[in-house]
C-alpha positions as CSV (number, residue, x, y, z in Angstrom):
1,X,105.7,105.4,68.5
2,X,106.4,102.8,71.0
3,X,104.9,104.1,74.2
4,X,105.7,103.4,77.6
5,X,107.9,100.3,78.4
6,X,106.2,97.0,79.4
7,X,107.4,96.6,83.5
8,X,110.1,93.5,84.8
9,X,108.0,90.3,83.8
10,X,105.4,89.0,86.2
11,X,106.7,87.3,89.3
12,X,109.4,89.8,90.3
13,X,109.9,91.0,93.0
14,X,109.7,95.1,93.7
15,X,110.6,94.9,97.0
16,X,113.4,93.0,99.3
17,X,112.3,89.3,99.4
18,X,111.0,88.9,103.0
19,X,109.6,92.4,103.5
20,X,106.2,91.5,104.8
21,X,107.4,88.2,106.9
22,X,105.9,87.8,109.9
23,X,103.1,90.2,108.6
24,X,99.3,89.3,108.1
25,X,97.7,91.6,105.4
26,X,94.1,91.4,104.6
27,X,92.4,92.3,101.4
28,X,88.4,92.7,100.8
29,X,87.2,91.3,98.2
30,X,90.3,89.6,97.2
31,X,89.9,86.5,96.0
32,X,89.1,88.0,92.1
33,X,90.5,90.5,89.6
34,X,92.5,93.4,91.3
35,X,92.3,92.0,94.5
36,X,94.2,88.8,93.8
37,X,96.5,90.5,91.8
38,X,97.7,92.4,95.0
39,X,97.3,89.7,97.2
40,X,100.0,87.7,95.4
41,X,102.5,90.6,96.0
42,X,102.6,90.5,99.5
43,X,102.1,86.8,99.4
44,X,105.5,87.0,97.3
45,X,107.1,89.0,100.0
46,X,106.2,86.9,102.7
47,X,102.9,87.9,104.1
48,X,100.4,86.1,106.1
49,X,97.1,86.7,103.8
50,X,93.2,87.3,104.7
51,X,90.9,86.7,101.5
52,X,88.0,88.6,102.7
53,X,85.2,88.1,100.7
54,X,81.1,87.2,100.2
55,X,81.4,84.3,97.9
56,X,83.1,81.3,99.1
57,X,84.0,79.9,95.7
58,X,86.3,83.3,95.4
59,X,87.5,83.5,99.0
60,X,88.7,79.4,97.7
61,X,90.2,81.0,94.6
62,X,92.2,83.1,96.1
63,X,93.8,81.1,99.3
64,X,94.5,78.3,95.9
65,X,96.0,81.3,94.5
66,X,98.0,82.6,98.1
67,X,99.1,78.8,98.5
68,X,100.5,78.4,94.8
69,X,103.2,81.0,95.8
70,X,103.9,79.5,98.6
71,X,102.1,82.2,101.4
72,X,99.9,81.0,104.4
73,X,96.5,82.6,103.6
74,X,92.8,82.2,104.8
75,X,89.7,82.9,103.9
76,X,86.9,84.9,105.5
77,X,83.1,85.3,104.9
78,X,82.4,89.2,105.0
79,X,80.0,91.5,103.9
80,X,81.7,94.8,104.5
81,X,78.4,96.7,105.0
82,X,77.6,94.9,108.6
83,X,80.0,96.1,111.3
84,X,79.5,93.0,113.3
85,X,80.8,90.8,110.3
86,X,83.9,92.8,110.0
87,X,84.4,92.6,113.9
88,X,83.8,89.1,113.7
89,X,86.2,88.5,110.3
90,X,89.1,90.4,112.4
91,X,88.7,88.0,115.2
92,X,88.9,85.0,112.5
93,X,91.7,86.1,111.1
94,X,93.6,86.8,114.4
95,X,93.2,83.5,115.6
96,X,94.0,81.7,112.5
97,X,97.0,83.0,111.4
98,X,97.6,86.4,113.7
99,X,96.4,90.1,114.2
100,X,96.1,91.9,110.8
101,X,99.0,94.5,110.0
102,X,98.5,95.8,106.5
103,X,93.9,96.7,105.4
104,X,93.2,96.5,101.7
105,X,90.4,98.1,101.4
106,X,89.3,96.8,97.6
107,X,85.5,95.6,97.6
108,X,83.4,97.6,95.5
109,X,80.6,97.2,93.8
110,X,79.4,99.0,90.3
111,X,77.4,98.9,87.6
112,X,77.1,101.4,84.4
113,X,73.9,103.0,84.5
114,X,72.4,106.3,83.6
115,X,71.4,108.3,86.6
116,X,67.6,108.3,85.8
117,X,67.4,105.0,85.8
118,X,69.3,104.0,89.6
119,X,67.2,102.9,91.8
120,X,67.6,103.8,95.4
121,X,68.7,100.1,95.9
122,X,71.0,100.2,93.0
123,X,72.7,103.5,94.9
124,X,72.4,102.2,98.6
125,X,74.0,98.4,97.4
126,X,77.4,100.5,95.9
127,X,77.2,103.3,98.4
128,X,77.2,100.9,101.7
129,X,80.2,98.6,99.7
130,X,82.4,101.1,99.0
131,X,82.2,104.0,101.1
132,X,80.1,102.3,104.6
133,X,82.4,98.9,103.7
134,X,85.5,101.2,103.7
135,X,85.0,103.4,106.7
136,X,83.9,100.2,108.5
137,X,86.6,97.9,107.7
138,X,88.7,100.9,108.9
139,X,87.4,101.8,111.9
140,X,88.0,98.1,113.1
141,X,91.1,97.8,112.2
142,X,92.4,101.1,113.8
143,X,90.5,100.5,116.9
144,X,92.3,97.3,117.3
145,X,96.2,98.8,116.5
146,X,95.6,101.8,118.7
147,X,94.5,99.4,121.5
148,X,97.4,97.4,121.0
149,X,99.7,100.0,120.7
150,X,101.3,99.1,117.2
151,X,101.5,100.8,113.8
152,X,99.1,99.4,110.9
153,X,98.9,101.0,107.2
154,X,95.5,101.1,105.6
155,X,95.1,100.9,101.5
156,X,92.0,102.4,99.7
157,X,91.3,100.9,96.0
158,X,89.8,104.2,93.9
159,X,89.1,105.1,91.1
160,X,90.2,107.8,88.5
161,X,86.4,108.7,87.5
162,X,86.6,110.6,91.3
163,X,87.6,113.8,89.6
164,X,85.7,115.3,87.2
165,X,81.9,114.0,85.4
166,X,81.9,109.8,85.4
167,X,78.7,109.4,83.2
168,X,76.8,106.4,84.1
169,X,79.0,105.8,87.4
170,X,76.9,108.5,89.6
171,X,77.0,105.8,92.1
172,X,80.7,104.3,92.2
173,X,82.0,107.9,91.5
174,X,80.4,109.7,94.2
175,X,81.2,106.7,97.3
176,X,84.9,106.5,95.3
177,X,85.5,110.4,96.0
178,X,84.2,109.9,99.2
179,X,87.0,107.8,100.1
180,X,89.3,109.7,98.5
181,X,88.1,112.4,100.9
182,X,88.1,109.6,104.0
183,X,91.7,108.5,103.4
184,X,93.0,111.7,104.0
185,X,91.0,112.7,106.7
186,X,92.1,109.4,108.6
187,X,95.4,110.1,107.5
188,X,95.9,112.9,109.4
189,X,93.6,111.4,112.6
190,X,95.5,108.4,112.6
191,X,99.2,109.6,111.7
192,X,99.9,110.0,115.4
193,X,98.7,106.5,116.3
194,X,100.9,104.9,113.7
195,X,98.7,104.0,110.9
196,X,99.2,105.1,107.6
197,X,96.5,105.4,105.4
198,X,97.0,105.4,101.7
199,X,95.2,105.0,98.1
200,X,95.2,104.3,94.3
201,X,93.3,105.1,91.8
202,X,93.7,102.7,89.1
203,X,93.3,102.8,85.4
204,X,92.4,100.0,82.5
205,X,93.9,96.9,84.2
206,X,92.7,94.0,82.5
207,X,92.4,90.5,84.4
208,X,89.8,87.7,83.6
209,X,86.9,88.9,86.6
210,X,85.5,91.9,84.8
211,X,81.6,91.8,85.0
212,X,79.8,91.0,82.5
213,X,78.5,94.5,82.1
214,X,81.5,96.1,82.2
215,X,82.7,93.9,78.9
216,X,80.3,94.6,77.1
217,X,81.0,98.1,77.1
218,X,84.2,96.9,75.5
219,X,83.6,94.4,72.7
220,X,86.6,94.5,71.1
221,X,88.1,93.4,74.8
222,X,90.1,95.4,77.5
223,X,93.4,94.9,75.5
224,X,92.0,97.1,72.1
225,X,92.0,100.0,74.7
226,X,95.7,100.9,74.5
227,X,95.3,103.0,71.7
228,X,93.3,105.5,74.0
229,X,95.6,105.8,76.4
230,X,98.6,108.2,76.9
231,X,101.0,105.2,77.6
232,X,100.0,102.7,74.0
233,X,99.7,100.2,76.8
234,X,97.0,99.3,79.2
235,X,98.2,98.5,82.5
236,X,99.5,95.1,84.3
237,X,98.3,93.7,87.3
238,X,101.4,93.1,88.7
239,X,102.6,96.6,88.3
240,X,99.1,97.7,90.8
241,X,100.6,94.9,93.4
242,X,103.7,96.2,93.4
243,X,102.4,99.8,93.9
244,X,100.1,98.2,96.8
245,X,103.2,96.9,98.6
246,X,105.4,99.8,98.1
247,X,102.6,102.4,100.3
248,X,101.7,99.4,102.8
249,X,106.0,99.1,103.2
250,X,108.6,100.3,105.7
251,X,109.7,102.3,102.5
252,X,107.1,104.8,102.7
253,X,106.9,105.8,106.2
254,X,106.8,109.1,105.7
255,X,104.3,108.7,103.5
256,X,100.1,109.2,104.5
257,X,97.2,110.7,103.0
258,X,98.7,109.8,99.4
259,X,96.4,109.1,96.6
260,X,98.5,107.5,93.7
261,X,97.2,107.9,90.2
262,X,98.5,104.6,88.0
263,X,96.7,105.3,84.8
264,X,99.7,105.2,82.1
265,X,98.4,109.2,81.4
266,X,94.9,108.5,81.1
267,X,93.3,111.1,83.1
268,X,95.3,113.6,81.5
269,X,94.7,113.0,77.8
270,X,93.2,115.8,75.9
271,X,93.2,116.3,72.3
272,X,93.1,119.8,70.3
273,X,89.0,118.7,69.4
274,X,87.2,116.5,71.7
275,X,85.7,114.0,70.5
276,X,81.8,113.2,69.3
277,X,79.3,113.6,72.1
278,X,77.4,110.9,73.0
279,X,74.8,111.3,75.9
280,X,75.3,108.2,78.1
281,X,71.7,106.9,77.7
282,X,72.4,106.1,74.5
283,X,75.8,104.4,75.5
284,X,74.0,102.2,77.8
285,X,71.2,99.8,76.9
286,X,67.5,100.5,78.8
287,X,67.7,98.2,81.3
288,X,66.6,98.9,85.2
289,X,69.2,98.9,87.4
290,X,68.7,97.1,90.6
């Protein structure tokens, strides 16, 4: 068994060089993991980038990162929860290096926990990232494109857990399938404005920002996984960026309200028995959750 091909070697290009020139794209949370990894796609194809993000020592990372490739890129200091710090962000950005085109929405927050032990913090803190953070960031955005009268494309960051029981994600699951629900009810809203709005739903990408609760849930590390997926491979960054740039792109027009499943087979894979039951409290160590 060999499994599914590895894709073209990291630094190639999936679409015409140039594509995004002339075009500012800005990503939530991207200075880390996923987020980066996208970033430097349309940073590759010319693109103006926005590294949106809390922490200044990641919003850093990631402009170092935008810069290596040779892209212009800023960063911004946003919570996505507050709706005057996104209003604010968008009026950064425009005046540094131009009115955002492409959204990213990719800030999320999550933490494995059984459900009797979330607190109402712990839900709120994931909740107001990813589904308030989303809706917010979206709602700004659009505002501004339908004001000015130009088109805009909009990119939601799932998750696969939204169909289906996600034990110990309650949380993430539940804001995740609410803006699954979100992108394609702005989708058709927005269509006649212009602005697409799109999403993935990623599987086992491996990069060096996992949290530290999310390794240990893996101690053999992210690449052991293979053998559980469909695909004997996990998947690559670069192959998520390139999906990222493909919906945001003149290439997919026609194409809105789209939520694309990159999971090398993974939500599909069944097996005659199902494997030994394990409640998730004893998966997960008794800790509180904040």
């Amino acid at each position: 068994m060999r499994g599914l091909s590895e894709p073209p070697v990291y630094g190639t290009a999936m679409l015409p060089a140039g594509c995004y020139a002339g075009q500012v794209v800005m990503i939530t949370g991207g200075g880390t993991g996923l987020g980066r990894a996208m970033a430097l796609e349309f940073a590759r194809l010319g693109a103006r980038i926005a590294i949106a993000s809390r922490k200044p020592e990641h919003r850093e990372a990631g402009v170092a990162a935008m810069q290596e490739v040779g892209a212009e890129a800023v960063g911004v200091a946003l919570d996505v929860r507050h709706a005057d710090q996104v209003a604010a962000a968008l009026d950064e950005i425009e005046a540094a290096i131009g009115p955002v085109d492409v959204l990213i929405n990719n800030a999320a927050g999550n933490f494995p926990v059984p459900a009797e032990r979330l607190t109402p913090n712990g839900w709120r803190a994931v909740v107001d990232i990813v589904l308030t953070g989303s809706f917010l960031c979206s709602l700004e955005f659009a505002k501004r494109r339908i004001a000015a009268g130009a088109p805009g494309a909009i990119l939601n960051i799932l998750a696969t857990y939204i169909d289906g029981g996600a034990p110990g994600h309650a949380h993430s699951a539940a804001a995740k399938a609410g803006v699954a629900n979100m992108t394609e009810t702005l989708a058709v809203e927005w269509a006649p404005d212009g602005i697409r709005v799109n999403a993935i739903a990623p599987g086992l990408f491996p990069h060096d920002d996992h949290a530290p609760a999310m390794r240990a849930r893996r101690p053999d590390g992210y690449e052991a996984e293979w053998t559980r997926i469909p695909a004997l491979r996990v998947g690559r960054t670069r192959e998520l960026g390139w999906a990222a740039t493909y919906l945001c792109s003149p290439y997919a027009a026609f194409m809105t309200g789209h939520i694309l499943v990159l999971d090398g087979g993974d939500r599909l894979n069944r097996s005659i028995r199902s494997p030994l039951f394990v409640p998730i409290r004893e998966q997960l160590p008794a800790t509180t959750a904040p």
